[in-house]
py3Dmol code that shows the C-alpha trace and the ligand (Angstrom):
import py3Dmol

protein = """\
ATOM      1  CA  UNK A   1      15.521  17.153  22.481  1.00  0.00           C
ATOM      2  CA  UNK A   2      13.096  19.950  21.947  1.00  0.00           C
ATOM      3  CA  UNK A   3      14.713  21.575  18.956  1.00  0.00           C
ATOM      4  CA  UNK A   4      15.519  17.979  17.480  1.00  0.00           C
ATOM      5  CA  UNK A   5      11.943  17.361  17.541  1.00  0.00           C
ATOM      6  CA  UNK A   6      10.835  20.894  15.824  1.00  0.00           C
ATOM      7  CA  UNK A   7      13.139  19.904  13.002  1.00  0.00           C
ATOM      8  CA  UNK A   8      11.568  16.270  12.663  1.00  0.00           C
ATOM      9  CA  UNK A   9       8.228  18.784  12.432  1.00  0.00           C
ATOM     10  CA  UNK A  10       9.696  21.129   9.778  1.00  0.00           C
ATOM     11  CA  UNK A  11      11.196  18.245   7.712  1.00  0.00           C
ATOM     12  CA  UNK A  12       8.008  16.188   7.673  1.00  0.00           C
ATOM     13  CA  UNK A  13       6.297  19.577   6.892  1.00  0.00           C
ATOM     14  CA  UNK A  14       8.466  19.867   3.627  1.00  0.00           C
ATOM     15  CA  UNK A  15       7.642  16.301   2.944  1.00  0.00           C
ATOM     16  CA  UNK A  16       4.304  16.306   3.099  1.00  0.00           C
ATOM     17  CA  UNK A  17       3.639  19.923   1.848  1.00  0.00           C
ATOM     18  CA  UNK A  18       5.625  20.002  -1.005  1.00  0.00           C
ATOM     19  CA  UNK A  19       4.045  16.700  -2.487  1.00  0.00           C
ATOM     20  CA  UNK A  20       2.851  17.197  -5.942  1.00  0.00           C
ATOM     21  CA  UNK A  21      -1.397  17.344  -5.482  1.00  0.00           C
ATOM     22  CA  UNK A  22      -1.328  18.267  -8.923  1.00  0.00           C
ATOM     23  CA  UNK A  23       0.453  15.449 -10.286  1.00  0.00           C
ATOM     24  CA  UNK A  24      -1.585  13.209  -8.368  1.00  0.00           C
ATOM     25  CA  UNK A  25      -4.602  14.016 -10.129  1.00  0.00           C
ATOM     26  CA  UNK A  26      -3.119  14.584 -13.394  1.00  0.00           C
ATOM     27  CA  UNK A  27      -1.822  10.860 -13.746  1.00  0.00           C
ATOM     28  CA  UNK A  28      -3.859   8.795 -16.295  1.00  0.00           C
ATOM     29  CA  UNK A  29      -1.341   5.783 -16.015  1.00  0.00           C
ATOM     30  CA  UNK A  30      -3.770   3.041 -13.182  1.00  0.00           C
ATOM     31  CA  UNK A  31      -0.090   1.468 -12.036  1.00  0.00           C
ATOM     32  CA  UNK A  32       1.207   5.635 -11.493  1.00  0.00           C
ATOM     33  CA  UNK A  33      -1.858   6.385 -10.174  1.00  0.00           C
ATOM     34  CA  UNK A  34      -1.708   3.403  -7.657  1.00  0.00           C
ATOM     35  CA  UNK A  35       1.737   3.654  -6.383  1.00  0.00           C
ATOM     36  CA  UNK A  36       0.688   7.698  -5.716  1.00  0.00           C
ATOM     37  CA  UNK A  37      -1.852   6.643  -3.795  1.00  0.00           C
ATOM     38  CA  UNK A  38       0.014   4.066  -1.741  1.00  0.00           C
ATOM     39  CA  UNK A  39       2.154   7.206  -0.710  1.00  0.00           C
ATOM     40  CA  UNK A  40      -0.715   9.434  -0.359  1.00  0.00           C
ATOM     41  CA  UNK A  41      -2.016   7.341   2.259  1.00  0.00           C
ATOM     42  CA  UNK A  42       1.447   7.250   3.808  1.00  0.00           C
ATOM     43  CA  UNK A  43       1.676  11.009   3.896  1.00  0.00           C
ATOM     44  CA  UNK A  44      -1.967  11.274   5.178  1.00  0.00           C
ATOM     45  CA  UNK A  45      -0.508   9.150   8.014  1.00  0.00           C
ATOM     46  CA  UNK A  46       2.300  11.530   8.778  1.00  0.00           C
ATOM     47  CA  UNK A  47      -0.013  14.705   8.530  1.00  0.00           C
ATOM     48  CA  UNK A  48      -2.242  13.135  10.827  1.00  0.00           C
ATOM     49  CA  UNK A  49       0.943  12.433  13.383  1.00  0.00           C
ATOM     50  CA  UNK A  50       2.277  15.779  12.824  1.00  0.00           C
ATOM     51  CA  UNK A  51      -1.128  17.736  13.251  1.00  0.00           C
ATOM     52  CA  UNK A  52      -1.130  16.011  17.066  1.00  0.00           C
ATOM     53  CA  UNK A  53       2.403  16.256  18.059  1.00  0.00           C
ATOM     54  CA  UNK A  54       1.563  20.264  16.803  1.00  0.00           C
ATOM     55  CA  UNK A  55      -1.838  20.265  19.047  1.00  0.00           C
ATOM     56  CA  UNK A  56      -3.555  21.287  15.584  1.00  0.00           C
ATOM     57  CA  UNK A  57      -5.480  18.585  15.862  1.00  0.00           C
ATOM     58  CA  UNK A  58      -6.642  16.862  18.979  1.00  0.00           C
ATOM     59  CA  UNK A  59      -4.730  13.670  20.198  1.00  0.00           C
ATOM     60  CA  UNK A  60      -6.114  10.113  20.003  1.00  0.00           C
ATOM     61  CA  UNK A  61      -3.953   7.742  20.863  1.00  0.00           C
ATOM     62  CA  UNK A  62      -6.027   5.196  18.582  1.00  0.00           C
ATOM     63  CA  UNK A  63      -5.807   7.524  15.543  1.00  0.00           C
ATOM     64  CA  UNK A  64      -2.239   7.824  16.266  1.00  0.00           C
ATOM     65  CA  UNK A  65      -1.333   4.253  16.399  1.00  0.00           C
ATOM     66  CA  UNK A  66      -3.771   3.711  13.520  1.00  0.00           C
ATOM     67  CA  UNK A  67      -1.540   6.105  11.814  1.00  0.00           C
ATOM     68  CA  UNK A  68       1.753   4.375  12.637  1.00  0.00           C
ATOM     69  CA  UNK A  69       0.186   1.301  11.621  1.00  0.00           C
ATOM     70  CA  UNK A  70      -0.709   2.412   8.129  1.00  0.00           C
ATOM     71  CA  UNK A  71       2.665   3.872   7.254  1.00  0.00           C
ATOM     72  CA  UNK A  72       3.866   0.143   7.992  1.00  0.00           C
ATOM     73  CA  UNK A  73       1.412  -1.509   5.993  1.00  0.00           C
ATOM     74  CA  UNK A  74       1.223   0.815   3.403  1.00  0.00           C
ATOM     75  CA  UNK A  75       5.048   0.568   3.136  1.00  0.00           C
ATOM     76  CA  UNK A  76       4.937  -2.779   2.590  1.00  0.00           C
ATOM     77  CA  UNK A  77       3.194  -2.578  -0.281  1.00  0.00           C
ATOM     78  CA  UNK A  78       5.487  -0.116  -1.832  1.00  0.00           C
ATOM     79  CA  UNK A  79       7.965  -2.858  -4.095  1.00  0.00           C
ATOM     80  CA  UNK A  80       5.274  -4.649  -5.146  1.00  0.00           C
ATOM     81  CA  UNK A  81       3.415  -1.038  -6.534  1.00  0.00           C
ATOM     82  CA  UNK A  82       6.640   0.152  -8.010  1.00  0.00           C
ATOM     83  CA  UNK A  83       8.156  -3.010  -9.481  1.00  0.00           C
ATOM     84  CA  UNK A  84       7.210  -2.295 -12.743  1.00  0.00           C
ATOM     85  CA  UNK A  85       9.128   0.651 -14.632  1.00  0.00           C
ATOM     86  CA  UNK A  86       5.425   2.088 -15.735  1.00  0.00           C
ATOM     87  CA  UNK A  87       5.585   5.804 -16.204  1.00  0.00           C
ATOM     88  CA  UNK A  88       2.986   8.765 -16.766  1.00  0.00           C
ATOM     89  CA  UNK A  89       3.758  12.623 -17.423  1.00  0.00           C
ATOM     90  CA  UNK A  90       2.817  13.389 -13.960  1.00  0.00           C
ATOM     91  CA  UNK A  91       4.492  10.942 -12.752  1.00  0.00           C
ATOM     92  CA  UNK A  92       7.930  12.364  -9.464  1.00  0.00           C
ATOM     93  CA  UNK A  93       9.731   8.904  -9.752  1.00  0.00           C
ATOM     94  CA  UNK A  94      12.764   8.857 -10.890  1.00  0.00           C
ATOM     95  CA  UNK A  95      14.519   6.282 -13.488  1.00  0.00           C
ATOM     96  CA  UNK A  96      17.183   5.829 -10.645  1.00  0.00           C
ATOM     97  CA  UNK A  97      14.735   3.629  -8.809  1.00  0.00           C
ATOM     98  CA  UNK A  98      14.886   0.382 -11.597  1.00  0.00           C
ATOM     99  CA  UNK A  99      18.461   0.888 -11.396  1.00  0.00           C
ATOM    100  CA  UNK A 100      19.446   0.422  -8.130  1.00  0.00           C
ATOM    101  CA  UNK A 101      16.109  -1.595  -6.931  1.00  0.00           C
ATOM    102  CA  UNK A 102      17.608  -3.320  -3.972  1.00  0.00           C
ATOM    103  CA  UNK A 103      18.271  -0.406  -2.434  1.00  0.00           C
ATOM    104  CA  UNK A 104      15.031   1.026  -3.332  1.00  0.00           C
ATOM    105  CA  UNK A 105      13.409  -1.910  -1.780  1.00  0.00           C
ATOM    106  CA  UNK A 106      15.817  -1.439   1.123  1.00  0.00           C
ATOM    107  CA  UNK A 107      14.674   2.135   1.549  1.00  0.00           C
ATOM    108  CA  UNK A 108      10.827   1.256   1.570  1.00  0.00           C
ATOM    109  CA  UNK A 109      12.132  -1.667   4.258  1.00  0.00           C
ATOM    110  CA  UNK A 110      13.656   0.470   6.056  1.00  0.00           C
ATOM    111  CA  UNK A 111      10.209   2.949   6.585  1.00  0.00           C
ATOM    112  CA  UNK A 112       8.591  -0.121   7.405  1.00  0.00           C
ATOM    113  CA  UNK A 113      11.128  -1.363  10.016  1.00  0.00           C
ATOM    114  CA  UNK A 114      10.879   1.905  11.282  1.00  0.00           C
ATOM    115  CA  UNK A 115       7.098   2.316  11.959  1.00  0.00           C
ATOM    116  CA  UNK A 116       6.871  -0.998  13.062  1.00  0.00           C
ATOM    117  CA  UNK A 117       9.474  -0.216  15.818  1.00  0.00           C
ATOM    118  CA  UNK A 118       7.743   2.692  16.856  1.00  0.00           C
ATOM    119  CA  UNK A 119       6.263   1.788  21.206  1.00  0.00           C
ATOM    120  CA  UNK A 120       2.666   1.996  20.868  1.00  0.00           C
ATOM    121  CA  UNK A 121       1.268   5.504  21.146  1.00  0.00           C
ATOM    122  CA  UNK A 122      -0.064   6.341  24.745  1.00  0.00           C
ATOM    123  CA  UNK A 123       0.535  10.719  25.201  1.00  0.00           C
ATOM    124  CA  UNK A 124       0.693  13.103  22.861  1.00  0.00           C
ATOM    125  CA  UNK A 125       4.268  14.069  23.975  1.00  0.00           C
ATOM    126  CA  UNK A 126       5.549  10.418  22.214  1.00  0.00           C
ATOM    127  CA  UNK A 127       4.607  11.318  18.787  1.00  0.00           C
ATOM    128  CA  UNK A 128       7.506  13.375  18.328  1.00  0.00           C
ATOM    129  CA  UNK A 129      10.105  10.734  18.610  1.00  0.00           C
ATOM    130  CA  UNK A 130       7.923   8.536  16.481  1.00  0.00           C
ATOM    131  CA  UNK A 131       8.166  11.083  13.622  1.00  0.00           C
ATOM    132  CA  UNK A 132      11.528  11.570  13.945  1.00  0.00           C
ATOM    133  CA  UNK A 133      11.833   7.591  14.024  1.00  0.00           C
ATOM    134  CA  UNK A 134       9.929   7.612  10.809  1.00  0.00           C
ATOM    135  CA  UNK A 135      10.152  10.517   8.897  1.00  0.00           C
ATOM    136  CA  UNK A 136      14.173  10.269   8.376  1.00  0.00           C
ATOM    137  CA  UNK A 137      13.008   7.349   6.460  1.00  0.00           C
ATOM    138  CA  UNK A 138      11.000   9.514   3.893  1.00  0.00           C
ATOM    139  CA  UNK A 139      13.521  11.698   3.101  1.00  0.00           C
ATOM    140  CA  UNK A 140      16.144   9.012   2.510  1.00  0.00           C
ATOM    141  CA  UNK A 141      14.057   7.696  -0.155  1.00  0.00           C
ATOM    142  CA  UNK A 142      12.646  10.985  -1.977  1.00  0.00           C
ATOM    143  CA  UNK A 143      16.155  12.777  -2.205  1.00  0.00           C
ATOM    144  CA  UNK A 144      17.388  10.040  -4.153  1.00  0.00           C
ATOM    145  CA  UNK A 145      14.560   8.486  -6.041  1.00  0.00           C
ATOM    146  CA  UNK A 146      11.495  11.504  -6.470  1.00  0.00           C
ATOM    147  CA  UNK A 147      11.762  14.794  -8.356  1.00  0.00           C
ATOM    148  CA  UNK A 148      12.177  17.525  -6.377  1.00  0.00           C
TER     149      UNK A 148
END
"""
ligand_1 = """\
43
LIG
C 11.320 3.566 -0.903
C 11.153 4.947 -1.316
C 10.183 5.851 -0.622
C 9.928 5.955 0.726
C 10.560 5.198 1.875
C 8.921 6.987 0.870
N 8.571 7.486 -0.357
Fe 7.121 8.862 -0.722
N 7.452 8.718 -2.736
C 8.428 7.931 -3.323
C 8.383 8.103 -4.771
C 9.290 7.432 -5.771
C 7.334 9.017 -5.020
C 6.859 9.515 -6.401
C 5.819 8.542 -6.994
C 5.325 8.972 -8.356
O 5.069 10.180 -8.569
O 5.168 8.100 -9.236
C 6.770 9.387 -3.714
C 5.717 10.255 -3.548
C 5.213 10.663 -2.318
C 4.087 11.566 -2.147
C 3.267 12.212 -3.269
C 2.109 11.281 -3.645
C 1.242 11.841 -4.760
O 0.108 12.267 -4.485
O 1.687 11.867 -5.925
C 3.913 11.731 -0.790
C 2.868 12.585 -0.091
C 4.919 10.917 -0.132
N 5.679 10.269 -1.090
C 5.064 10.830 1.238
C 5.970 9.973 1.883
C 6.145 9.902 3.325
C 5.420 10.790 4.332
C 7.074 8.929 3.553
C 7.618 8.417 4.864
C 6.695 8.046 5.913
C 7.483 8.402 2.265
N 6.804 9.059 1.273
C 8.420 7.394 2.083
C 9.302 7.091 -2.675
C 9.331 6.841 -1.301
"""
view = py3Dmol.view(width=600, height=400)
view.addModel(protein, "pdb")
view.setStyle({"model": 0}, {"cartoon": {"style": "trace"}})
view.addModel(ligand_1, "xyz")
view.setStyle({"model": 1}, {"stick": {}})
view.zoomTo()
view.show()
């Protein structure tokens, strides 16, 4: 269970380290810009899980579920932000996502399914299985539809 949950940690870590800060601020395009925010505030969400399940930060079980809570509603917001093929130089999105919407769509379901089945958070020794609930969903998504 242990080493299961350190490689939930290290996966998130590469998910929400290697994020492109740069091309965040570098988009001019509002609709880009928008639909990096949406995920910035999802990835904020999972740092935020991952620094208490580390003991980096100290645990809250209101920030956590706060947390858990934003991925889903952030999530759900994710078709509507990225229905519309707009692009920008900056911009990790890849064509492949107006091709195969549905499952696009499906994939951003499927975060939000899996936050909102996440128990509400009550020790700091849940979070773990809560980011390994959710963050599977992250990486389903990027490898086939963000630059690497
Ligand atoms: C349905 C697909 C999908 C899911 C699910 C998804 N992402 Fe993303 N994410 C993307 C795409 C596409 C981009 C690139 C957007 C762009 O650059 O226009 C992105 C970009 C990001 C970024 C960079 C934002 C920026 O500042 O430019 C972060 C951070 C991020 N995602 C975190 C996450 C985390 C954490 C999860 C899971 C809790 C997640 N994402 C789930 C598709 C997804």
């Amino acid at each position: 269970m242990k080493s299961a949950r350190i490689l939930a940690l290290a996966t998130l870590a590469s998910i929400t380290m290697a994020s492109g800060l740069a091309a965040h601020t570098d988009a001019t395009n509002p609709a880009v810009i928008k639909r990096m925010e949406v995920m910035k505030a999802i990835g904020g969400s999972m740092k935020t899980l991952a620094g208490m399940a580390k003991g980096e930060m100290a645990f809250e079980a209101e920030k956590a579920n706060a947390a858990v809570a934003t991925i889903a509603e952030q999530g759900m917001m994710v078709p509507a932000v990225f229905e519309a093929n707009e692009t920008d130089p900056a911009t990790e999105a890849l064509p492949a996502i107006w091709e195969n919407w549905d499952d696009f769509a499906k994939k951003a379901d499927d975060m939000v399914m899996a936050a909102k089945g996440v128990a509400e958070i009550t020790e700091q020794g849940a979070i773990g299985a809560a980011l390994g609930q959710i963050g599977g969903t992250c990486k389903a998504c990027h490898d086939d539809y963000r630059k690497k």
